[in-house]
C-alpha positions in Angstrom: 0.0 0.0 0.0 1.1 3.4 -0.7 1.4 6.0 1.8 2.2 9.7 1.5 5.9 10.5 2.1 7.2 11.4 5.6 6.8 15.2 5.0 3.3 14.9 3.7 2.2 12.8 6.7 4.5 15.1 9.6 2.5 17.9 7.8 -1.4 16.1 9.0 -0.2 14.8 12.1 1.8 18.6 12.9 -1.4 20.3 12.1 -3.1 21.5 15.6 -6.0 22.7 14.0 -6.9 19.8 11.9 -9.8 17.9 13.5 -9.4 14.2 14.1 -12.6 13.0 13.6 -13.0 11.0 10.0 -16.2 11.1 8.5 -16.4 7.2 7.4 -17.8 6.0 3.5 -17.9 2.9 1.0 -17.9 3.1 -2.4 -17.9 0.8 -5.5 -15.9 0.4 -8.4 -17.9 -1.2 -10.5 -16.5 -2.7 -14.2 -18.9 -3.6 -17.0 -17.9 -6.3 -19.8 -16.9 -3.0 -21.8 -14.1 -2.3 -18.8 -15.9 1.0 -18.3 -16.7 2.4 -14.7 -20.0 3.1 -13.2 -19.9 6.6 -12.0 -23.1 8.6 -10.4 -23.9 12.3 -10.6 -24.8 13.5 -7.0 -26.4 16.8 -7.2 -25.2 20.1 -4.9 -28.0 22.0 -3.0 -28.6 24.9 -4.6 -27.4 24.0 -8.2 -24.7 22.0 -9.6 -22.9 18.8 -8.5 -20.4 15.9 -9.5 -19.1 13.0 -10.9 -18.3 10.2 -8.5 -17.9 6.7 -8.0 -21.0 5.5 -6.1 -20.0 5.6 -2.6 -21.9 6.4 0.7 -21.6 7.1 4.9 -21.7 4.2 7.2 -24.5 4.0 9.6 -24.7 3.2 13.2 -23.6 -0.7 13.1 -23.1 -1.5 9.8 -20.0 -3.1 8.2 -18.1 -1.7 5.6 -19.4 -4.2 3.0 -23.3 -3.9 4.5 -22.6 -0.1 3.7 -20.8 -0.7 0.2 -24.1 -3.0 -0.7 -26.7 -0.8 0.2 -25.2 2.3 -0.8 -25.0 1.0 -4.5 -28.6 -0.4 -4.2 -30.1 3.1 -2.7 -28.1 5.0 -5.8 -28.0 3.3 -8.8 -30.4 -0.1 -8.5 -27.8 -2.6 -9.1 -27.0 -5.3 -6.6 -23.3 -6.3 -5.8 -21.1 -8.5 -3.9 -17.4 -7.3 -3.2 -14.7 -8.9 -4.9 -11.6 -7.0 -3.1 -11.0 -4.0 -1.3 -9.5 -1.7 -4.2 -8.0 1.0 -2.4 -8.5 3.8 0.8 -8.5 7.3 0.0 -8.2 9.7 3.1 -8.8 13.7 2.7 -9.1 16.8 4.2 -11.6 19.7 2.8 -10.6 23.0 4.0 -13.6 24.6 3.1 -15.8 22.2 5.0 -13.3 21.3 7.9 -13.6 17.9 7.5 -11.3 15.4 7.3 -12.7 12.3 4.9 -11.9 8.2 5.7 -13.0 6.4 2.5 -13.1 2.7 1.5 -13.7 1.4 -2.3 -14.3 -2.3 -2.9 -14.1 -3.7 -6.7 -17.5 -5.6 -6.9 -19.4 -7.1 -9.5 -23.0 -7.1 -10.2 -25.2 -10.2 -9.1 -28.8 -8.4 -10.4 -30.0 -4.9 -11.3 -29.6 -2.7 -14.4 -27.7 0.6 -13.5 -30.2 3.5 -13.4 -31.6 6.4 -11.2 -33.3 5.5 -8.4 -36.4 7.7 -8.1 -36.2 7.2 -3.8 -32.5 8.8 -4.6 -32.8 12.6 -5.0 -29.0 13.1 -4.7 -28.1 10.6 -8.0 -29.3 12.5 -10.8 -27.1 10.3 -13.4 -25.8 6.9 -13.9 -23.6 6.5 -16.6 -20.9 3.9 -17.4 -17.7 6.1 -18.9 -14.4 4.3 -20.5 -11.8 4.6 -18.7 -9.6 6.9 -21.1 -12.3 9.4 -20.6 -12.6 9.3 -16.7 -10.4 12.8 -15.9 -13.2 14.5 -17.9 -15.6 13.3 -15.9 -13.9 12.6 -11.9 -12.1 16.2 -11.2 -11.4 15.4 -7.8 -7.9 14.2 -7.2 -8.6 12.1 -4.1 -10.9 9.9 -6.2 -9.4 10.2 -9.6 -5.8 9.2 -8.4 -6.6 6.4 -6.7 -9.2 4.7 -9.5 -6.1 5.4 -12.0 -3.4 3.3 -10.1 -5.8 0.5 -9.5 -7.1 -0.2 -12.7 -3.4 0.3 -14.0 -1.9 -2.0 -10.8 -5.2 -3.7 -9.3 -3.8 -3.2 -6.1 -5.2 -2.0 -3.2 -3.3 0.6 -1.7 -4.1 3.9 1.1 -3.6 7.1 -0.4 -3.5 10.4 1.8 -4.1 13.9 0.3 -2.9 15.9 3.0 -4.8 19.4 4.0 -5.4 21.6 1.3 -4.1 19.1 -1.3 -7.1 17.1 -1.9 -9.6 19.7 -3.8 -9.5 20.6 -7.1 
């Protein structure tokens, strides 16, 4: 597993203002016969939103597969088992002060066809992109970076993006 160099790590742990608490999510990476990945379209409050890999919070006594299951059922219909954890992506978002602990499994679909869920107001779009054309569709490092090196490696590895290096 990769993790950041000794600066980058000295940097989040050296950081008194940084708060300790991770919010906790599961995601999928989802391949289909094509190779292309499933990505969902989570819309913003008050306009806008983005591309992401369909991924959701833990609740209260759920595993990280139980999460990884029902959080693909609730946005895009389809109904998956895990195949192996594919990598951990761990963030900080200035903006919201948040620091972000997240888990993707490479899982395959047992039943379902991939669509939006009308129960699902946050998924406004499911769409299965080739993975050439990912970067034009994923803009956010912490999940673009890591999706890259596993499909090149299919690895899993932890990947930090210390404070004020994971937007954009």
């Amino acid at each position: 597993m990769r993790v950041g160099s000794d600066s980058e790590v000295m940097a989040v742990i050296q950081d008194p203002d940084a708060p300790c608490q991770r919010r906790l999510a599961v995601g999928a990476v989802l391949l289909d016969p094509q190779g292309r990945v499933l990505l969902v379209y989570n819309r913003r409050s008050g306009g806008g939103g983005h591309w992401s890999l369909p991924k959701g919070s833990c609740q209260t006594g759920e595993t990280l597969v139980e999460t990884l299951c029902r959080e693909v059922r609730e946005e895009t219909g389809l109904r998956v088992e895990p195949i192996e954890l594919a990598f951990v992506t761990e963030f900080y978002v200035p903006a919201k002060g948040e620091w972000f602990l997240q888990h993707y499994f490479h899982a395959r679909v047992v039943a379902g066809e991939a669509a939006v869920q009308p129960q699902e107001p946050e998924v406004s779009k499911v769409k299965w992109v080739p993975v050439a054309h990912l970067p034009g569709f994923l803009t956010f490092r912490p999940w673009l970076v890591p999706l890259q090196i596993w499909l090149r490696e299919r690895r899993a590895r932890y990947h930090l993006f210390p404070a004020g290096r994971g937007e954009g």
